[in-house]
Legacy VTK file of the C-alpha trace (Angstrom):
# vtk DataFile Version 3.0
C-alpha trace
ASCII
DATASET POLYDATA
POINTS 488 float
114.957 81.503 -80.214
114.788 78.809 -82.704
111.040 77.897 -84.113
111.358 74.327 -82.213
112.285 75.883 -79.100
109.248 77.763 -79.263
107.141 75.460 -79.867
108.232 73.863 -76.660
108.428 77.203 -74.822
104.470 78.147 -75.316
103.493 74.714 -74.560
104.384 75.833 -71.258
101.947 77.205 -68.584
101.905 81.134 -68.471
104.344 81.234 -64.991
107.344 80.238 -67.238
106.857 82.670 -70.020
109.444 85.006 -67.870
111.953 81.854 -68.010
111.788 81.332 -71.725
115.317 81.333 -73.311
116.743 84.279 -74.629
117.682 84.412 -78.123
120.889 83.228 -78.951
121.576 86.067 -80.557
121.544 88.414 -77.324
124.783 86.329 -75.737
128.052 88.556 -75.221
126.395 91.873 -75.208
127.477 94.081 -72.055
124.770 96.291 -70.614
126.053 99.618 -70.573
123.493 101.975 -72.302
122.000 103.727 -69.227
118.121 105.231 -69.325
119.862 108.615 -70.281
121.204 107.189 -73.456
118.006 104.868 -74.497
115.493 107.883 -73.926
118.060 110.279 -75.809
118.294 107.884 -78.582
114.390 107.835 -78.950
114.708 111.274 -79.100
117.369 111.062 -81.561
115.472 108.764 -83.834
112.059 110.789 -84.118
114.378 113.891 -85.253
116.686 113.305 -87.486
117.437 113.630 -91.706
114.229 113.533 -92.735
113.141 116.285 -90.791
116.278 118.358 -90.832
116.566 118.229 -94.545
113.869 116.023 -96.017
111.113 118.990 -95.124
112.543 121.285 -97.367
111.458 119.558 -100.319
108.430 118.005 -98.810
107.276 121.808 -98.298
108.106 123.004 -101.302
105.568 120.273 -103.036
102.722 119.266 -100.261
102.990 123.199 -98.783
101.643 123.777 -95.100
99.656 120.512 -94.804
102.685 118.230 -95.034
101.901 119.576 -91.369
99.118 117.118 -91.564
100.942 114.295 -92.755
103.670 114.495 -90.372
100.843 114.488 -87.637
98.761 111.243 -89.499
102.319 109.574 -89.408
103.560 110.624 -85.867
99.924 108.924 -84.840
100.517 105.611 -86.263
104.402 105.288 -85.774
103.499 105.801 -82.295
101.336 102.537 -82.519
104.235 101.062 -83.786
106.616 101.859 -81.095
103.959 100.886 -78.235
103.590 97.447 -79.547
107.505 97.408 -79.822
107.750 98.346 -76.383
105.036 95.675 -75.220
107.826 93.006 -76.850
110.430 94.446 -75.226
108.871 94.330 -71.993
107.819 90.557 -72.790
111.450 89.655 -73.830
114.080 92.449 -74.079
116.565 91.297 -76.792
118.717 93.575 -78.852
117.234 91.173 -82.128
114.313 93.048 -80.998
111.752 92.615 -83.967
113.452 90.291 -85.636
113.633 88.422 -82.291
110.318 88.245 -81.995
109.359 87.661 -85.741
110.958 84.086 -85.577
109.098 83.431 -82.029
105.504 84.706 -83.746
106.529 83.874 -87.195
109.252 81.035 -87.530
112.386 81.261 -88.986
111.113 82.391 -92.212
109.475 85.511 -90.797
112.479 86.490 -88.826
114.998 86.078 -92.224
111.897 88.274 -93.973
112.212 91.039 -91.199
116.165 91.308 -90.862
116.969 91.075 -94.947
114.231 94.115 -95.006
115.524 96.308 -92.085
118.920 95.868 -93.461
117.957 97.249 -96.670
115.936 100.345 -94.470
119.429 101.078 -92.895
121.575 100.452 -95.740
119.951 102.175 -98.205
119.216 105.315 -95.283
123.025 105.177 -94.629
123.045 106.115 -98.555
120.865 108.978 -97.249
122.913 110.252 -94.559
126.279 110.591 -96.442
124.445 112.419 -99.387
122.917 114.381 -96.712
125.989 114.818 -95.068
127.768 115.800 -98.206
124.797 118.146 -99.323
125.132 119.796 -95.894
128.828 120.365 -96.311
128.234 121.616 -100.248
126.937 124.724 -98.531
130.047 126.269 -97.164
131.664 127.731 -99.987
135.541 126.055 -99.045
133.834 123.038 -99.633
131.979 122.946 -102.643
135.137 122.475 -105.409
135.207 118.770 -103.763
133.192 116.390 -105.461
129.839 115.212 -103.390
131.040 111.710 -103.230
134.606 112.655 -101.553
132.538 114.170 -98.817
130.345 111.115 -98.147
133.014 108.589 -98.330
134.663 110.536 -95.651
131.564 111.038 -93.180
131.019 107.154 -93.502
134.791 106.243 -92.237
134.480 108.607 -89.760
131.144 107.206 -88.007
132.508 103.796 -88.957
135.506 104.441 -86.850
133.281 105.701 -83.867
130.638 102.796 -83.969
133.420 100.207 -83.459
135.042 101.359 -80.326
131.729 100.342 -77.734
128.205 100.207 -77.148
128.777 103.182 -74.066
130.781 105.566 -76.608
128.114 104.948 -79.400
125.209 106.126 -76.434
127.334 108.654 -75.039
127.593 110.272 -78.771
124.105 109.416 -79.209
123.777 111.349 -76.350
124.994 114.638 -76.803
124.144 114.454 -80.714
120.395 114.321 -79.510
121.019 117.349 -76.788
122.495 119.212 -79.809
119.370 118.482 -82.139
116.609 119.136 -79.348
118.417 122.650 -78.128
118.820 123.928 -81.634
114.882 122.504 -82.536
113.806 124.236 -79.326
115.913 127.727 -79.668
114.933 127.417 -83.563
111.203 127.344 -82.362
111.852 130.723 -79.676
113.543 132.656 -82.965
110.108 131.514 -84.819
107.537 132.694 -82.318
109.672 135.791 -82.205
109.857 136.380 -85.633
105.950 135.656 -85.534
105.043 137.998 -82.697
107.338 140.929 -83.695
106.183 140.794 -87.132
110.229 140.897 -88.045
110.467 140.752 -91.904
111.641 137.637 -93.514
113.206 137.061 -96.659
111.201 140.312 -97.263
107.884 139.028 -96.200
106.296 139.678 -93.248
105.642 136.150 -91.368
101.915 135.277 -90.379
98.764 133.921 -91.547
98.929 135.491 -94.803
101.960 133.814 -96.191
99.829 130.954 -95.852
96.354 132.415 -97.459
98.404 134.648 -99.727
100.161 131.658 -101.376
97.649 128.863 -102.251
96.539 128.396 -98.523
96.831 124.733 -96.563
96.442 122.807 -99.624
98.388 125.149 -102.163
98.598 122.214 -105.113
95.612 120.029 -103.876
95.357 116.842 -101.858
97.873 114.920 -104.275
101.306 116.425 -103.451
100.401 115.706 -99.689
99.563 111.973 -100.538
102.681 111.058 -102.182
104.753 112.992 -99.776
103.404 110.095 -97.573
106.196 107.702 -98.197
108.867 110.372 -97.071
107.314 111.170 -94.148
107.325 107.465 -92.914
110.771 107.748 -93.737
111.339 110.851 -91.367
110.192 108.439 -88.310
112.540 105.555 -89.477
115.014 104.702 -86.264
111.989 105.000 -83.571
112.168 101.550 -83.582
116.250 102.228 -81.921
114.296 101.656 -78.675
113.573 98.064 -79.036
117.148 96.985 -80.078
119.131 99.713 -77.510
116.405 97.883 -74.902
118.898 94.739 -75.054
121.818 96.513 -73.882
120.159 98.339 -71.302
120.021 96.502 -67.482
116.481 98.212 -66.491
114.634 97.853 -69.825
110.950 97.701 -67.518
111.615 101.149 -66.588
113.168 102.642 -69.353
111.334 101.397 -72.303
107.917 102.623 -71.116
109.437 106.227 -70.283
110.923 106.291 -73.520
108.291 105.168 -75.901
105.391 107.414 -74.204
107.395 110.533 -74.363
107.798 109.679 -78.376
104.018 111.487 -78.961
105.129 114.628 -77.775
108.005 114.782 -79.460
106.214 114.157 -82.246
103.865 116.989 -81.693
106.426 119.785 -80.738
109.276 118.901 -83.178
107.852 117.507 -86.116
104.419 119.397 -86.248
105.261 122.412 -84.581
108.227 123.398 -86.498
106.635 122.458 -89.972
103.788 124.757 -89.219
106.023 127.138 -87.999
108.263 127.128 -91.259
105.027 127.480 -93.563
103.910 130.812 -91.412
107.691 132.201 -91.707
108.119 131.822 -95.443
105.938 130.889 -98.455
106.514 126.563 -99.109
108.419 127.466 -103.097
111.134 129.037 -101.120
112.253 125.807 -99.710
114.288 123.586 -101.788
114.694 119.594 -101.456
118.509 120.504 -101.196
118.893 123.125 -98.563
117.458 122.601 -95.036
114.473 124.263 -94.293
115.733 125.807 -90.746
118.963 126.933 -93.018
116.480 128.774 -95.181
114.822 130.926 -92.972
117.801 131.773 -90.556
119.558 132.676 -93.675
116.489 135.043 -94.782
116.684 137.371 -91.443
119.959 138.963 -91.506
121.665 137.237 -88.737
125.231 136.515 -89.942
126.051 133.319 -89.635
122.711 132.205 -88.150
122.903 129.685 -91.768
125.969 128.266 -90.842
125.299 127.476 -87.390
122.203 125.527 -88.570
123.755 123.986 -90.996
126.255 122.585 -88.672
123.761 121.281 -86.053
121.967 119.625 -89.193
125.011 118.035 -90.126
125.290 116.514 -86.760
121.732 114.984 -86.858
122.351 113.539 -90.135
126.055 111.965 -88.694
123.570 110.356 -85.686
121.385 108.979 -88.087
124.011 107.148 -89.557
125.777 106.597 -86.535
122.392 104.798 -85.333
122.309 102.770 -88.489
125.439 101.366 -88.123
124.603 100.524 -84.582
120.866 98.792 -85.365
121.899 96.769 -88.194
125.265 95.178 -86.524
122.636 94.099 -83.781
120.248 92.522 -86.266
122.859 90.669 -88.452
124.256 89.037 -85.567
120.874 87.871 -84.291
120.276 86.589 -88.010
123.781 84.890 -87.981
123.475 83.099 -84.705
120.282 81.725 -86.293
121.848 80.889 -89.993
120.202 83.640 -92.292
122.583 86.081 -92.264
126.877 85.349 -93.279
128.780 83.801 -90.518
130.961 86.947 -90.190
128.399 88.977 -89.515
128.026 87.248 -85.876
131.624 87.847 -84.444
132.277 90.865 -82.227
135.484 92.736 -81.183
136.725 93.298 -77.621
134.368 96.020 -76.745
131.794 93.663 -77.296
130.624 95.288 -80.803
129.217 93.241 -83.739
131.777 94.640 -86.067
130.672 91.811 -88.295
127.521 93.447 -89.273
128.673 96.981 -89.128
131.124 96.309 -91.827
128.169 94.729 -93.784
126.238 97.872 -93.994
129.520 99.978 -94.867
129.843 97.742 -97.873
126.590 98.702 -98.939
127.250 102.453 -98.198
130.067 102.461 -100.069
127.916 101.491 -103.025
125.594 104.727 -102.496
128.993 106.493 -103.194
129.135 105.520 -106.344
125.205 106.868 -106.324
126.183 110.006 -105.373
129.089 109.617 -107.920
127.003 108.425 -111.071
123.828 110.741 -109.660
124.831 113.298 -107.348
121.474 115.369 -108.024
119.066 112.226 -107.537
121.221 110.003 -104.935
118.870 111.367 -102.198
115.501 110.924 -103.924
115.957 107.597 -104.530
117.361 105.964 -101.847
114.557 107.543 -99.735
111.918 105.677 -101.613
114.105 102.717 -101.565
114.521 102.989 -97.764
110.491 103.209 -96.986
109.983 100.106 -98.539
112.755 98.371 -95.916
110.459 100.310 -92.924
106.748 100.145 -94.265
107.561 95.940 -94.197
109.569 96.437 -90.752
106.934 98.211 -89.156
104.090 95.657 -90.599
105.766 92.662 -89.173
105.800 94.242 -85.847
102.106 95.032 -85.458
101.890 91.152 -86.950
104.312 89.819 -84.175
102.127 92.072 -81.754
98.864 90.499 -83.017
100.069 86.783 -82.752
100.931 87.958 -78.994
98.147 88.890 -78.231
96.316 86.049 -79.370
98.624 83.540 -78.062
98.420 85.927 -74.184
94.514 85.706 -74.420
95.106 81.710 -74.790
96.758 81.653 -71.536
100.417 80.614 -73.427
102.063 83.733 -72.174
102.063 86.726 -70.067
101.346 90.438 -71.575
103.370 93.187 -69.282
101.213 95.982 -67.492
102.718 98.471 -70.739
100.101 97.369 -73.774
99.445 98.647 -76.640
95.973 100.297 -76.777
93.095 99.303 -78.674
94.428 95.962 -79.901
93.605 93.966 -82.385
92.135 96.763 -83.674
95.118 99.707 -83.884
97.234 96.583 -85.453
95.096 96.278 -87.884
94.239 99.766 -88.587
98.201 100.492 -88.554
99.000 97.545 -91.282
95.962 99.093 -93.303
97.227 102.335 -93.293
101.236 101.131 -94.006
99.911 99.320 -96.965
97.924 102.036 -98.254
101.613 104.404 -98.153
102.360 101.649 -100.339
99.591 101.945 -103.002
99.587 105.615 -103.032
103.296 105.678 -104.386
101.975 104.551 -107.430
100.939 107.809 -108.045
104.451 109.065 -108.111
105.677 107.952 -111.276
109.207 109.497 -111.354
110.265 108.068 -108.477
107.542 106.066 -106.347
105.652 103.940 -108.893
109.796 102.896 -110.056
110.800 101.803 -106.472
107.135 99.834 -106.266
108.360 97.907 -109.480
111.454 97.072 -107.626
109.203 95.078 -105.138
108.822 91.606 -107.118
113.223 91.868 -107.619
113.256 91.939 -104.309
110.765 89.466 -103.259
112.802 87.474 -106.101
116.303 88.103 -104.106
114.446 87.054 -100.423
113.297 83.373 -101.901
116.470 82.807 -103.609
118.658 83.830 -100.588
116.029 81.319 -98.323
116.610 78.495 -100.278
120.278 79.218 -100.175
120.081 79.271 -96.399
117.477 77.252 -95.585
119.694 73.976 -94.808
121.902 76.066 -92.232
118.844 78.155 -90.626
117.610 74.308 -90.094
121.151 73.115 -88.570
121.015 75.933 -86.408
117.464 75.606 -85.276
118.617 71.306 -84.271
121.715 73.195 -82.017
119.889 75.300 -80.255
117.389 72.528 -79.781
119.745 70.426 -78.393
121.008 72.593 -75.729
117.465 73.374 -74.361
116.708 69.686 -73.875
120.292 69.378 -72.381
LINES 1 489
488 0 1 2 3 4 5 6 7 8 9 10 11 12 13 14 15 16 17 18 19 20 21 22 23 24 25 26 27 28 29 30 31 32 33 34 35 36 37 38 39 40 41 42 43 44 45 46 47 48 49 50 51 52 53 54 55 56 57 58 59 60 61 62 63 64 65 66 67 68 69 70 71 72 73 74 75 76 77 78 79 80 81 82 83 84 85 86 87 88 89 90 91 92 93 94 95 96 97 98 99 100 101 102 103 104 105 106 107 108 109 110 111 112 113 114 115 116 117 118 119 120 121 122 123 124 125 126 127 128 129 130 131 132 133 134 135 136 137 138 139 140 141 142 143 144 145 146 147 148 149 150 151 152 153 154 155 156 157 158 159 160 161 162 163 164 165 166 167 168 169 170 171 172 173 174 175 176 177 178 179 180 181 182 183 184 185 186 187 188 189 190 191 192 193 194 195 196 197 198 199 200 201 202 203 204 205 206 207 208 209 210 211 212 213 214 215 216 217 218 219 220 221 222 223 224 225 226 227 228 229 230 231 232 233 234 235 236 237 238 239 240 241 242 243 244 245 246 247 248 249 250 251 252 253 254 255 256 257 258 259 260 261 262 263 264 265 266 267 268 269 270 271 272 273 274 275 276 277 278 279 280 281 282 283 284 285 286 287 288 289 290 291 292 293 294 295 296 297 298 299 300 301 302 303 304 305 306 307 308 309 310 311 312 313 314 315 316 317 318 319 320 321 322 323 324 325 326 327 328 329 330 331 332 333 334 335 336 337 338 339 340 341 342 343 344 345 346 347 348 349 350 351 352 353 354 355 356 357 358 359 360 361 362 363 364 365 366 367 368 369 370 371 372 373 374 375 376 377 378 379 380 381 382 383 384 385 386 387 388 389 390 391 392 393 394 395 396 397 398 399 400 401 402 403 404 405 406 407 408 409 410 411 412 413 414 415 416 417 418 419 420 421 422 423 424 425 426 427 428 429 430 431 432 433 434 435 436 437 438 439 440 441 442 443 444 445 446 447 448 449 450 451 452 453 454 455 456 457 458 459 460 461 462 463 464 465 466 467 468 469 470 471 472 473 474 475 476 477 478 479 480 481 482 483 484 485 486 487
């Protein structure tokens, strides 16, 4: 919806908030993700790289209180979510956030939003692959080939997948999150096992005392957990799949609250639950940033081939993770380019009804993170990560802003808010944006990596005014067009 056209829609009395017009963006789009697929890909978006592989090395330096972080995180990406869903049950719209930013916001806001969640998914698309190729690296037939072979050909593969329709990208969705909760939940039984039989692993035997016998909660101080911080904000990156997914769904009222309060949970059991697990099973230095954590131990208790099997199922999560990328960011560039802020291109879609526009955008930028893992095969992963948390950390803060303005602008009588609310508000917003900032500072602190990508911050704020003022004459054209078939 252009800025004009809002204007015009909340001078309206609160009975024809539910009339407002969609954005333009959300034209052509069939409807065929059912509720199985949108509360599978919530699923599949709070587990996914950054657990399955970004714990190990998050263990090895915060120990067992990255247990803690992933909880303080889970908390306030929850908030997140619930204001998301409160949107989507406002307006569904597969521009979801970005939708909303240029109601709440204006045009500017919205280009702000979608240039920043593009780099989130483009740079964690640089992620997956060198996940995906790490992953493959440990099968010994596959480690003569160079890292960058292997990522180039997991990205043509998904590529190929996400272009054929939005039902084969849920159905895949589908079955990749089945495949990531069963192994998470059998992984969990072989734990408790482990932990109640006192079965030996890696030599050790698995309990309390691995913990108190190797530094205990907090085995290199409060620090290591801080800066971990950024990386586990990364780990819930893609909860937000619900909002966009919610605009090619016919029932969004009663899937998007179903979906979004089973998210805690999850949360709870996966994330939580298997990170304490891991620190009572093994001793955090034996995990590595380049191994997966679950590979680790299954490796350590003599069940042949227990590795590889885990190492497959990890290779799958880190496939959906790009899969959902792909998927996300075609969505938001076509919502952009029916507004003007985003390449023309990037607004066409194929038969099936897919913005293959978009897609191929985000490709182009994957490609260039195989040259990363090229150039810097060793640090490709590191660094994108950090990269990527910037692109979420802003995402997330425009939502609880959007959410805020909505709320204001409900309590003035200028729209309606559904029964589904966020809790706590204006208080949880502001709390949340607090917090998200504060992820920010505390990279500073890092200064291999973190205090690096913070510098990259004013380049990129640099990049988003020039590109505006590049746009800005087209973003206005479009806003007049859409204006004029309102009043029509």
């Amino acid at each position: 919806m252009s800025k004009d056209a809002v204007n015009t829609a909340v001078a309206a009395p609160p009975t024809d908030a539910a009339q407002m017009p969609a954005d333009a963006g959300d034209a052509g789009y069939s409807k065929d993700l059912k509720a199985r697929h949108v509360n599978m890909i919530a699923i599949g978006g709070a587990i996914g790289t950054g657990l399955f592989l970004g714990a190990g090395g998050r263990l090895h330096n915060a120990g067992p209180a990255l247990a803690i972080a992933y909880l303080v995180c889970g908390i306030f990406a929850f908030f997140v979510v619930r204001a998301l869903g409160e949107l989507v049950l406002y307006r569904p719209s597969s521009g979801s956030f970005v939708s909303y930013a240029r109601e709440f916001l204006g045009e500017k806001g919205a280009y702000v939003a979608g240039w920043m969640y593009f780099l989130n998914w483009s740079t964690t698309g640089i992620a997956d692959i060198t996940a995906i190729a790490l992953y493959t690296h440990y099968w010994s037939m596959f480690t003569d080939i160079p890292q960058w072979v292997l990522a180039l050909a997991a990205l043509a593969v998904v590529l190929a997948v996400n272009l054929i329709s939005v039902k084969i990208f849920g159905e895949m969705e589908f079955w990749f999150a089945i495949i990531k909760v069963a192994t998470l939940v059998g992984f969990m039984f072989v734990g408790i096992f482990l932990l109640a039989t006192q079965h030996k692993v890696g030599g050790q035997t698995p309990g309390l005392d691995v913990i108190t016998d190797n530094g205990g909660v907090f085995p290199h101080g409060l620090m290591p957990v801080v800066l971990v911080m950024q990386g586990v904000i990364f780990a819930y990156a893609a909860l937000e799949l619900v909002g966009v997914a919610a605009g090619e769904t016919a029932e969004p009222e009663k899937v998007v609250p179903r979906a979004v309060n089973s998210i805690m949970w999850r949360v709870g059991l996966f994330y939580v639950g298997s990170v304490v697990l891991l620190a009572l099973l093994l001793p955090g230095s034996v995990y590595s940033a380049d191994q997966s954590p679950f590979v680790t131990v299954l490796s350590k208790i003599g069940v042949e081939g227990a590795g590889d099997v885990m190492n497959l199922v990890v290779l799958t999560a880190a496939m959906s993770s790009l899969n959902s990328g792909l998927y996300s960011t075609g969505r938001i560039l076509r919502s952009m380019a029916m507004a003007g802020s985003a390449p023309k291109f990037t607004a066409r879609m194929n038969r099936s009804q897919v913005p293959y526009g978009g897609i191929l955008l985000t490709c182009a930028v994957c490609v260039l993170g195989v040259g990363l893992n090229y150039l810097m095969p060793a640090q490709a992963f590191e660094i994108v990560l950090n990269v990527a948390s910037l692109g979420i950390i802003s995402t997330w803060v425009i939502i609880m802003i959007c959410h805020l303005i909505f709320v204001r602008r409900a309590k003035a009588g200028l729209v309606d808010r559904p029964s589904f609310r966020l809790p706590g508000s204006p208080v949880t917003e502001i709390v949340t944006i607090a917090f998200l900032l504060s992820v920010l500072g505390l990279m500073w602190n890092d200064p291999e990596v973190g205090r690096k990508t913070l510098l990259l911050i004013p380049v990129i704020a640099a990049m988003l005014v020039g590109g505006w003022y590049a746009i800005r004459r087209r973003v206005a054209r479009a806003e007049d067009r859409e204006l004029a078939e309102l009043t029509k």
